[in-house]
Biopython code that builds the backbone (N, CA, C, O; Angstrom):
import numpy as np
from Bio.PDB.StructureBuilder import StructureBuilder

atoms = [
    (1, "UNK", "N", (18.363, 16.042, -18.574)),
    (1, "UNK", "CA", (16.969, 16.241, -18.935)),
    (1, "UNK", "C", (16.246, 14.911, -18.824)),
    (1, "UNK", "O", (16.522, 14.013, -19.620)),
    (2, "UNK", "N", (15.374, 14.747, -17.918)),
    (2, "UNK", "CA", (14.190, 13.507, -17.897)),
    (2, "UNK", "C", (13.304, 13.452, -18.671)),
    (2, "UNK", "O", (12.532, 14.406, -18.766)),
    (3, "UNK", "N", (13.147, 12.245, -19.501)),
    (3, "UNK", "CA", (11.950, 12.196, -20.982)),
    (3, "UNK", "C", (11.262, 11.122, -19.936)),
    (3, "UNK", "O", (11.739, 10.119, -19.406)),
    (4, "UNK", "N", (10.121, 11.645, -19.857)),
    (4, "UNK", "CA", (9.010, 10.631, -19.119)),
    (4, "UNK", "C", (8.167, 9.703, -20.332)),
    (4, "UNK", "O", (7.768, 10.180, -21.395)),
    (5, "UNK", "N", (8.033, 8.524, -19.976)),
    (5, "UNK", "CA", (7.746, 8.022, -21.390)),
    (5, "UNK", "C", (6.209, 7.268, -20.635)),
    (5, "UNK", "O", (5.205, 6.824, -21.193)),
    (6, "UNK", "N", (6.430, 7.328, -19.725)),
    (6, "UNK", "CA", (5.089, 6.919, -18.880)),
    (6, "UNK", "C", (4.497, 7.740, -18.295)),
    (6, "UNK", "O", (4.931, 8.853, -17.997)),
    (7, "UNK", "N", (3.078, 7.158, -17.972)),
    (7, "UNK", "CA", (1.960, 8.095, -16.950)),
    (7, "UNK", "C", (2.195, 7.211, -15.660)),
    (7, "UNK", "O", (1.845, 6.031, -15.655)),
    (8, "UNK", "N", (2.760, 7.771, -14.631)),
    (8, "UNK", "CA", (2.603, 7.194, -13.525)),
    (8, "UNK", "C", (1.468, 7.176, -12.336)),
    (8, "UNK", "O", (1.354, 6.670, -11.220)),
    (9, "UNK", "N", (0.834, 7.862, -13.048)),
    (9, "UNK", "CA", (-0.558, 8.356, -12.354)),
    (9, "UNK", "C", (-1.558, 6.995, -12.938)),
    (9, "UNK", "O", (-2.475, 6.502, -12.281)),
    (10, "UNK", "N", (-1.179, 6.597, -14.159)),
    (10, "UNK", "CA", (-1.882, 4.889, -14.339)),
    (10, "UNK", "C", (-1.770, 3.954, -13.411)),
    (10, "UNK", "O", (-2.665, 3.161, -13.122)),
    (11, "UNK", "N", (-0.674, 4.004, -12.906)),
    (11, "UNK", "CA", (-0.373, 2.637, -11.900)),
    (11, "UNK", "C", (-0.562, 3.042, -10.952)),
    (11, "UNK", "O", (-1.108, 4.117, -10.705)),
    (12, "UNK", "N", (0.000, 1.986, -9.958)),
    (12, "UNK", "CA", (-0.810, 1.867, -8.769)),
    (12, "UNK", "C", (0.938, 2.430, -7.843)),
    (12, "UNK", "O", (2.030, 1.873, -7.960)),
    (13, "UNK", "N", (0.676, 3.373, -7.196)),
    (13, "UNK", "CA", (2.082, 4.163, -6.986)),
    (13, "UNK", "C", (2.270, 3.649, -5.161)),
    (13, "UNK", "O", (1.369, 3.181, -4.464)),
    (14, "UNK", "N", (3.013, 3.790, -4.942)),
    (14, "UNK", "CA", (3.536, 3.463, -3.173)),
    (14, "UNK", "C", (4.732, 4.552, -3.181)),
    (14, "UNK", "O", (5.319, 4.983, -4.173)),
    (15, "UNK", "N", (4.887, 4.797, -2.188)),
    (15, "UNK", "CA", (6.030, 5.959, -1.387)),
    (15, "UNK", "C", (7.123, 5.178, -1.579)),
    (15, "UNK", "O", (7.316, 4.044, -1.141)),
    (16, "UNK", "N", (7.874, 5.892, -2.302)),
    (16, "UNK", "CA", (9.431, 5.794, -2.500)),
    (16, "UNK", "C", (10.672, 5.033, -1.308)),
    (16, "UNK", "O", (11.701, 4.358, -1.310)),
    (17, "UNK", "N", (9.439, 5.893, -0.121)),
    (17, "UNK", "CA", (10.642, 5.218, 1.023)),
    (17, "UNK", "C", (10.171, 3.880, 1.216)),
    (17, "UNK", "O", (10.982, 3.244, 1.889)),
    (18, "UNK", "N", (9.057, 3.137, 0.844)),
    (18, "UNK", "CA", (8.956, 1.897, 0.761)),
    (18, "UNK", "C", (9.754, 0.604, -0.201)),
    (18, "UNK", "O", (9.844, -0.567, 0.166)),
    (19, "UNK", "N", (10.204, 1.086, -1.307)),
    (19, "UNK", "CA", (10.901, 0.473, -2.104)),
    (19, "UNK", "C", (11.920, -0.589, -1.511)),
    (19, "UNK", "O", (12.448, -1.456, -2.206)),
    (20, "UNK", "N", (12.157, -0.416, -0.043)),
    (20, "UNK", "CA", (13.011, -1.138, 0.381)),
    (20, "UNK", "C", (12.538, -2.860, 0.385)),
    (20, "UNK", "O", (12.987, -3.956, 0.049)),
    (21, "UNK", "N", (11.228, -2.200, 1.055)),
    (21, "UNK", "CA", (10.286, -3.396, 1.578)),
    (21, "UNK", "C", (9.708, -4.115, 0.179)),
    (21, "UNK", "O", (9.460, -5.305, 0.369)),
    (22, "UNK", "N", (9.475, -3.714, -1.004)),
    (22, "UNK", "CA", (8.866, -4.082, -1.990)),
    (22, "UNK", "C", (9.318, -5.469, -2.569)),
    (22, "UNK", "O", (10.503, -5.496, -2.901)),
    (23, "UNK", "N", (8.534, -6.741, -2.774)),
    (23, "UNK", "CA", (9.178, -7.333, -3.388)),
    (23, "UNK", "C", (9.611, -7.511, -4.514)),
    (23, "UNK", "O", (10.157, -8.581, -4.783)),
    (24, "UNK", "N", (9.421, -6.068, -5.876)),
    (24, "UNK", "CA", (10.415, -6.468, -6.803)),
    (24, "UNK", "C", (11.359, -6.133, -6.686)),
    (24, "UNK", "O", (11.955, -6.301, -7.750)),
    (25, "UNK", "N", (12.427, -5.376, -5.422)),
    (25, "UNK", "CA", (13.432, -5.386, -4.900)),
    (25, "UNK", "C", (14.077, -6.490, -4.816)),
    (25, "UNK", "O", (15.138, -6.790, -5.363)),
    (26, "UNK", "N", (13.165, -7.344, -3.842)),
    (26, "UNK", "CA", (14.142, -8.795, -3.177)),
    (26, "UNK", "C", (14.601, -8.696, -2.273)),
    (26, "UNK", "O", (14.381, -7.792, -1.467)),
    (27, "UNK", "N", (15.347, -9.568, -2.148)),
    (27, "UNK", "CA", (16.461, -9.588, -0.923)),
    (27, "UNK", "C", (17.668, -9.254, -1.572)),
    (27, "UNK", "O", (17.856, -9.619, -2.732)),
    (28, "UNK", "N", (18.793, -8.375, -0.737)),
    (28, "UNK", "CA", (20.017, -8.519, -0.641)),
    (28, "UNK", "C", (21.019, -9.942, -0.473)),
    (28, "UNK", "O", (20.597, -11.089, -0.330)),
    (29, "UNK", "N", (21.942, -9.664, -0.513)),
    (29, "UNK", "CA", (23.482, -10.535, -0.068)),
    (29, "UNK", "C", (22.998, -11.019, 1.623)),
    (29, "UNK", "O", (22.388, -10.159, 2.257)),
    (30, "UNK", "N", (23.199, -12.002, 2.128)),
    (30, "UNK", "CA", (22.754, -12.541, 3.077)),
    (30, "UNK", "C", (21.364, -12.003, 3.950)),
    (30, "UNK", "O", (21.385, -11.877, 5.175)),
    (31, "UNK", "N", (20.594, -11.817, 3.409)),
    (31, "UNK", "CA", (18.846, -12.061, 3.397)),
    (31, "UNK", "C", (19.038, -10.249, 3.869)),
    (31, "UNK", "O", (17.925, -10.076, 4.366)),
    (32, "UNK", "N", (19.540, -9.296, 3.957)),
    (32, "UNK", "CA", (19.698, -7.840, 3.972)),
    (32, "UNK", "C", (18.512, -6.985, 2.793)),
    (32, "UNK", "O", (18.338, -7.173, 1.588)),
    (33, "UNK", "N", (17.890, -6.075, 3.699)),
    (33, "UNK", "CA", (17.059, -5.274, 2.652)),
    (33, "UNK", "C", (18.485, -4.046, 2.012)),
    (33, "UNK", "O", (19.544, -3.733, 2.555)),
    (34, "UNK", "N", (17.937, -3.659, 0.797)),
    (34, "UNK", "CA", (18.754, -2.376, 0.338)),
    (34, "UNK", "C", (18.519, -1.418, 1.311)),
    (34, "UNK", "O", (17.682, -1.393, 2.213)),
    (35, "UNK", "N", (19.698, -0.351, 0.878)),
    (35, "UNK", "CA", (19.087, 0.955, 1.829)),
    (35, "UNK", "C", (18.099, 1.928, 1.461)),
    (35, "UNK", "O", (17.865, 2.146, 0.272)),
    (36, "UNK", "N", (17.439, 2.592, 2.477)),
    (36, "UNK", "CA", (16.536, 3.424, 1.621)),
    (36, "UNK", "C", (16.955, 4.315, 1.142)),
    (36, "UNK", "O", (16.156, 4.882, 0.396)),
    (37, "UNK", "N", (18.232, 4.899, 1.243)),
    (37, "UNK", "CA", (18.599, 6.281, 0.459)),
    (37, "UNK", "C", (19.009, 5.218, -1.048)),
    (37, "UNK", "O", (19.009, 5.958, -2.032)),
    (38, "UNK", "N", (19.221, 4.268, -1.302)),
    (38, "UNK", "CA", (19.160, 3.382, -2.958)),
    (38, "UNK", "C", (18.023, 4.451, -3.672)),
    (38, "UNK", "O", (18.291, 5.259, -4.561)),
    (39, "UNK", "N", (17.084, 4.300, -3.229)),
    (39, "UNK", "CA", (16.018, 4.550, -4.133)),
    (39, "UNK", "C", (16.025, 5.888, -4.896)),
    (39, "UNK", "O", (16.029, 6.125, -6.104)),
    (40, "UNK", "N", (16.025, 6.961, -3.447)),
    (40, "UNK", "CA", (16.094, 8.026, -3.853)),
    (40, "UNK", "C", (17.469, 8.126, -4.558)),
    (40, "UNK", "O", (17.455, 9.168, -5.212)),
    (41, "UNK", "N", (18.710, 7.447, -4.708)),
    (41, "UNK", "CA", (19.676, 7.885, -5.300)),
    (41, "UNK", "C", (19.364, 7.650, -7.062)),
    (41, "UNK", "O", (19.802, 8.283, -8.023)),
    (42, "UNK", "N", (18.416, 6.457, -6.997)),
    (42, "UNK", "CA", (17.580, 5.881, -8.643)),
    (42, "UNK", "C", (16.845, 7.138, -9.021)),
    (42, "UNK", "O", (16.680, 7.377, -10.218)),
    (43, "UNK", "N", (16.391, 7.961, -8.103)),
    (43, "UNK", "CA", (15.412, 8.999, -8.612)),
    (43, "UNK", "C", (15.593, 10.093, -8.971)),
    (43, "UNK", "O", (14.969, 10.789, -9.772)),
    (44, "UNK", "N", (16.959, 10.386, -8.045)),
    (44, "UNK", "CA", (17.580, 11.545, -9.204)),
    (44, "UNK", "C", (18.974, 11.425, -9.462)),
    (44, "UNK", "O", (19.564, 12.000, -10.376)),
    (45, "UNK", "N", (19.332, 10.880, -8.867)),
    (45, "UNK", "CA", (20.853, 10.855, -9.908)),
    (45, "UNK", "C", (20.975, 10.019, -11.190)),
    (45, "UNK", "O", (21.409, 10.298, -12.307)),
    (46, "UNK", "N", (20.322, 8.631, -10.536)),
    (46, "UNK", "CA", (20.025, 7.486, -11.494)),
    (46, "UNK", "C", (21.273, 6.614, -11.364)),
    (46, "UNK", "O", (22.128, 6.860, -10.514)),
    (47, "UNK", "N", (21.388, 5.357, -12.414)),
    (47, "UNK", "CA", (22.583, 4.683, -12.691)),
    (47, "UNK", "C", (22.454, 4.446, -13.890)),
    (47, "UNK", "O", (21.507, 3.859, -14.415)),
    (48, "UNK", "N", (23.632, 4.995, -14.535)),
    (48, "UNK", "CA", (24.257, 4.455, -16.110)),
    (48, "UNK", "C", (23.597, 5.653, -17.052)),
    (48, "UNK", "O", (23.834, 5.667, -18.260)),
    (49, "UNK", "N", (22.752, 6.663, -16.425)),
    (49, "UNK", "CA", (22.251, 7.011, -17.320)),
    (49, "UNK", "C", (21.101, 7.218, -17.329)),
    (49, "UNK", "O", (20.603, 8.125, -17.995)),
    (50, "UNK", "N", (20.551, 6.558, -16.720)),
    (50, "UNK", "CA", (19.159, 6.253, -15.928)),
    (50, "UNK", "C", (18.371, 6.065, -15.026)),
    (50, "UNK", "O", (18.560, 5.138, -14.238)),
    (51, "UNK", "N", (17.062, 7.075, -14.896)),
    (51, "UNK", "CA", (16.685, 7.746, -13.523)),
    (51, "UNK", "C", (15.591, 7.017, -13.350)),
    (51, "UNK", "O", (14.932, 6.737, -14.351)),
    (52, "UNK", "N", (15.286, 6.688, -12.424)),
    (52, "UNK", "CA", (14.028, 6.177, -11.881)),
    (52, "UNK", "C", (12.850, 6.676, -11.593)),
    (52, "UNK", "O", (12.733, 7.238, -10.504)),
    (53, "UNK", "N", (11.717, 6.597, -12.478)),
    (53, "UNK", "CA", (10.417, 7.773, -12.515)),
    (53, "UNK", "C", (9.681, 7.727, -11.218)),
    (53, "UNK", "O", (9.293, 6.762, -10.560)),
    (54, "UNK", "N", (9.591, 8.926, -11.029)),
    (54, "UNK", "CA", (8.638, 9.211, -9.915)),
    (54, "UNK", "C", (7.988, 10.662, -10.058)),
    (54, "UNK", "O", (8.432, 11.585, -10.740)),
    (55, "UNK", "N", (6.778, 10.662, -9.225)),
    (55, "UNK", "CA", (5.791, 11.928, -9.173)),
    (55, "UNK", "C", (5.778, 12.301, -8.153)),
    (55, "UNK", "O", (5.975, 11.410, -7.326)),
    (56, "UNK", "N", (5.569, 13.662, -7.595)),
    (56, "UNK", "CA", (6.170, 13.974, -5.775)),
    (56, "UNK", "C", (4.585, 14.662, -6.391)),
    (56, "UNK", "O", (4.233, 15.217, -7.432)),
    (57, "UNK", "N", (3.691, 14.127, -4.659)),
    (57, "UNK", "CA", (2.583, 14.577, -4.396)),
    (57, "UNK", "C", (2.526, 15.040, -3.220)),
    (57, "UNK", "O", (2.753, 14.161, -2.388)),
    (58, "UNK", "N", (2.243, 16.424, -2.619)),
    (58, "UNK", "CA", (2.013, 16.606, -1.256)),
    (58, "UNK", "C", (3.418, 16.487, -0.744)),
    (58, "UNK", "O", (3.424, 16.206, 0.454)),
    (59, "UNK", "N", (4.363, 16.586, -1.163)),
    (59, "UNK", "CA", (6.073, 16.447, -0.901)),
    (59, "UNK", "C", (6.306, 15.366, -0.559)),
    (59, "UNK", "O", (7.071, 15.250, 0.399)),
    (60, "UNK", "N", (5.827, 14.308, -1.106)),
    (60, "UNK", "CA", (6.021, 13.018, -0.984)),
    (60, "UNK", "C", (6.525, 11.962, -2.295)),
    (60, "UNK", "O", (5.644, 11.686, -3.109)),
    (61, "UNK", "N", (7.642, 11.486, -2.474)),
    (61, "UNK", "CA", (7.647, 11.160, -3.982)),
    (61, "UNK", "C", (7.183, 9.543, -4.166)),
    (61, "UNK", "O", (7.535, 8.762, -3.282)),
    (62, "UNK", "N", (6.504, 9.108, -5.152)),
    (62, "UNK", "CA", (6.443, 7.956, -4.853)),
    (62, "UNK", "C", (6.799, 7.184, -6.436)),
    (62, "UNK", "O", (7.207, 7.940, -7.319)),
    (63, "UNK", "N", (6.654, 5.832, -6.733)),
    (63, "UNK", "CA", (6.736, 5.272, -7.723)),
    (63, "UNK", "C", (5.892, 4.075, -7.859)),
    (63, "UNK", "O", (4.903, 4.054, -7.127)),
    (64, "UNK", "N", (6.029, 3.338, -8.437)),
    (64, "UNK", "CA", (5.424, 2.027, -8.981)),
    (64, "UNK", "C", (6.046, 0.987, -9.363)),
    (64, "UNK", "O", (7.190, 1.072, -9.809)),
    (65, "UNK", "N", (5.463, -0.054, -9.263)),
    (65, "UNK", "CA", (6.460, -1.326, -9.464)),
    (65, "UNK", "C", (6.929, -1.695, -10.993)),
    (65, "UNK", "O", (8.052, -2.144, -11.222)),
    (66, "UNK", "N", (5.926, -1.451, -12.041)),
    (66, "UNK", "CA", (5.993, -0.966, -13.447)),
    (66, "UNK", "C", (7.039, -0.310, -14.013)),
    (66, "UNK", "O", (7.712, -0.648, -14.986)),
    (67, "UNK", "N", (7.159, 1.064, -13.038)),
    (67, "UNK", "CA", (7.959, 1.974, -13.113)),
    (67, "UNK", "C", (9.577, 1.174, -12.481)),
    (67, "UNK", "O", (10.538, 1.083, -13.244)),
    (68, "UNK", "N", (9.626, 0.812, -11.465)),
    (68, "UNK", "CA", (10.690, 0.039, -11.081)),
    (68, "UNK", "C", (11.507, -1.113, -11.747)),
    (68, "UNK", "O", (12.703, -1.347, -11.574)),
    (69, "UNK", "N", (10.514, -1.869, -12.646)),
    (69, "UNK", "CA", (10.657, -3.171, -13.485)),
    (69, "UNK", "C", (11.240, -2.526, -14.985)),
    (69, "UNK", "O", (11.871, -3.344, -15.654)),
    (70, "UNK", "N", (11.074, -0.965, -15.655)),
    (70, "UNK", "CA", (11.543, -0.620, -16.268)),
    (70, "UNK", "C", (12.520, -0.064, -15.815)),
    (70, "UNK", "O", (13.434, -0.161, -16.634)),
    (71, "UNK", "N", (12.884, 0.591, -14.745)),
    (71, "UNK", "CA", (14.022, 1.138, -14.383)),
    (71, "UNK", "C", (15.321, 0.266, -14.538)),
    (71, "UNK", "O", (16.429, 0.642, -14.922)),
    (72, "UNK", "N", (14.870, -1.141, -14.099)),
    (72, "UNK", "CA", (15.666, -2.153, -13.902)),
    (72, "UNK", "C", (16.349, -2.751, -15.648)),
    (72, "UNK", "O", (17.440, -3.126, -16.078)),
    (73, "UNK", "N", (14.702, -2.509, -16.311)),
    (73, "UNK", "CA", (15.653, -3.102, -18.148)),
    (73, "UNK", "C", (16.100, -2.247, -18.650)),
    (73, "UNK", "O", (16.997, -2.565, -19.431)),
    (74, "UNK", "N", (15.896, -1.239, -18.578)),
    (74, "UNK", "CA", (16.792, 0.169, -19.003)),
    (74, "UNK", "C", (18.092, 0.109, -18.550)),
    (74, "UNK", "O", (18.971, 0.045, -19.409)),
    (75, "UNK", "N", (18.519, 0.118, -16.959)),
    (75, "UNK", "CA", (19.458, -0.183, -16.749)),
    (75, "UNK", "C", (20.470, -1.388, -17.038)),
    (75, "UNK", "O", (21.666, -1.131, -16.901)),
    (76, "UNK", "N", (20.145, -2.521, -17.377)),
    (76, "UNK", "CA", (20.478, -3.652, -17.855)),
    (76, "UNK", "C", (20.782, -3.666, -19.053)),
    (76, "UNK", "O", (21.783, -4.238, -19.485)),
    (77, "UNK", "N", (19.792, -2.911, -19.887)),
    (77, "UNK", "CA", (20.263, -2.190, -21.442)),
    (77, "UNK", "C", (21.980, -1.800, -21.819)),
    (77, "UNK", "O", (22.945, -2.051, -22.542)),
    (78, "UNK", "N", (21.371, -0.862, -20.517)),
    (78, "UNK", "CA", (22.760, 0.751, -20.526)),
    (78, "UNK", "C", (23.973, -0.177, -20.173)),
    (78, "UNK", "O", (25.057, 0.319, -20.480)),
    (79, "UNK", "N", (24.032, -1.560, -19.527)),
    (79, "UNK", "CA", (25.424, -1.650, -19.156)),
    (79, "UNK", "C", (25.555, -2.876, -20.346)),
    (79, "UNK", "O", (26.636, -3.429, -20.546)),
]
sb = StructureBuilder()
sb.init_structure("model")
sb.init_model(0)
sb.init_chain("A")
sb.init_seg("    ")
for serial, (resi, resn, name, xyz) in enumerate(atoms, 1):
    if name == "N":
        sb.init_residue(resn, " ", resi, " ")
    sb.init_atom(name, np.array(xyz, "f"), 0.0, 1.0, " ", f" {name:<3s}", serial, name[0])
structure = sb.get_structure()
């Protein structure tokens, strides 16, 4: 069950399949972007416990960097 604790419709949202390119991603292990199926695996399977919020508009899902920067202390929490 997903408890949304945010409005993601506040922030400023970008397409999911961009997350690669984003810089609160970063860089990988020798200057390598992540893959793009990472993201979507944050969005619904999650890690540790924890899913990565997103809103699908027009069959498109997207997120926010807000949303990403909590995904990240949540997860850091959980381990």
């Amino acid at each position: 069950e997903r408890k949304v604790t945010n409005d993601l419709t506040e922030e400023e949202p970008f397409l999911l399949k961009d997350l690669p390119k984003s810089p609160v991603v970063g860089p990988r292990r020798k200057g390598g972007r992540m893959h793009i199926r990472t993201g979507f695996n944050w969005a619904t399977k999650g890690v540790c416990g924890v899913v990565l919020e997103t809103v699908v508009q027009g069959g498109m899902r997207y997120t926010s960097v807000p949303a990403v920067r909590r995904f990240f202390a949540a997860v850091t929490a959980a381990k």
